[in-house]
N, C-alpha and C positions, 0 to 999 in steps of 0.2 A: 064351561065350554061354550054355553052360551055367547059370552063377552065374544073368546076367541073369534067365534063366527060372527059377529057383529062387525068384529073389525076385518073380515075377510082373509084368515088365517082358518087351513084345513087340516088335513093330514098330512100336507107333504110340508108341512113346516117341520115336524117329526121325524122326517125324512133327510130334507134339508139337514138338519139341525144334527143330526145323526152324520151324514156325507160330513160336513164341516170338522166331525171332531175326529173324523178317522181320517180326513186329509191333515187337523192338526198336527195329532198322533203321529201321523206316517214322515210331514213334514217338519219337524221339530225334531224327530228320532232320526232322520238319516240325511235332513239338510241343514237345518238350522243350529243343533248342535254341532253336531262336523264343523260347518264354518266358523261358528264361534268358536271353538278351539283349537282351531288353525291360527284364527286370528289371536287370539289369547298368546298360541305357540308364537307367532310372528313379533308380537309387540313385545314378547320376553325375550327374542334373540333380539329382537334389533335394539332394545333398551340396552343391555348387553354391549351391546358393540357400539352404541354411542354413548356409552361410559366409559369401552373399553378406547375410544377414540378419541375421549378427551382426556383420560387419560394417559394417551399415547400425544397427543397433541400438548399437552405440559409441561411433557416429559422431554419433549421436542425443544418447546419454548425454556427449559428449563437451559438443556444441554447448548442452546444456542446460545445464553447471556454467559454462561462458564468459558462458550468457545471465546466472545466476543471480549469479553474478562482477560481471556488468556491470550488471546493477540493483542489487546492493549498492553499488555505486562510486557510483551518480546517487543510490541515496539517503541517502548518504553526504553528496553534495554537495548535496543539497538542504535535508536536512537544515541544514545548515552555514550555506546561505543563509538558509534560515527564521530560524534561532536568530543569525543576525548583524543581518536586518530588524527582529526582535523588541528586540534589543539597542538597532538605531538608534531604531524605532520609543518606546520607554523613556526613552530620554534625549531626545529632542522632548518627549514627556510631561513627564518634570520639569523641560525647559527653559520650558516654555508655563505649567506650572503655577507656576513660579518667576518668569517675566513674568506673571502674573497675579493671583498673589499681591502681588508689589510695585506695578503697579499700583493694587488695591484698599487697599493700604497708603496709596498716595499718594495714592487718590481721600479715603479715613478721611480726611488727615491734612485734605486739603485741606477739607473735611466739617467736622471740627472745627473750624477756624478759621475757618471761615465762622457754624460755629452762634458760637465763642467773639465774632466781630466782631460778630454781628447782636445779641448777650446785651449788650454792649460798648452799643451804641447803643442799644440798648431802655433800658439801665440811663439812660444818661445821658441818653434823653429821660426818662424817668420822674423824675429828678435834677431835670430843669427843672420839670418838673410838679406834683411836691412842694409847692412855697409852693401852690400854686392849689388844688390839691386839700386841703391844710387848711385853707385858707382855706374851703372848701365844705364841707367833714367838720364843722368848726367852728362854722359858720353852722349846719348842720342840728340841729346838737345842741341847740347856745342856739335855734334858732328864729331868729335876727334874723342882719342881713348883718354882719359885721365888715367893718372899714377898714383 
């Protein structure tokens, strides 16, 4: 005891010392626990939910490359369609256009032969007409009628 007193330590370190473990005591039993396993509780739910989030988050990523998957697929086959309608669409064209070109061939041709028939009989009435009409071209020239 000696020592103690030398280094200016009395009774109220005993004291002290005593306060200290009953404020330990008091705060460790109804503060420092407590929060520890609040906290313990907090880090086990939110662990929890940010496993539960990345595994919700995967599952996301997952289902997005399946969506992304399967609209490539439809426009694949749409694609497919279009450029097969576009195809049929094309050869109707140049079938309508090939029936209508020949047609118009055969309308010409018939055109022609009707102007060629009608040139045909204009000619050979104007053939008949001939004697008559010089007979008149003739007469006008001399002046008096020929016979």
């Amino acid at each position: 005891m000696e020592i103690l007193s030398q280094l200016g330590l009395n009774q109220t370190v005993w004291i002290q010392l005593i306060f200290f473990l009953i404020c330990y005591v008091f705060l460790s039993r109804y503060l420092f626990k407590p929060f520890l396993r609040n906290l313990e509780h907090r880090e086990k739910n939110t662990g929890g939910s940010i496993e539960e989030a990345q595994k919700i988050t995967v599952s996301a990523d997952r289902l997005a490359m399946d969506y992304q998957g399967h609209m490539k697929k439809q426009n694949e086959a749409a694609t497919e369609v279009y450029d097969k309608l576009r195809l049929e669409g094309t050869k109707e064209e140049e079938r309508l256009l090939a029936e209508a070109k020949a047609k118009s061939n055969q309308m010409m041709d018939q055109a022609k032969k009707k102007v060629t028939s009608e040139i045909a009989i204009a000619r050979d009435a104007l053939k008949a007409e001939i004697p008559n009409l010089s007979s008149q071209i003739a007469s006008r020239i001399l002046g008096r009628e020929l016979r």
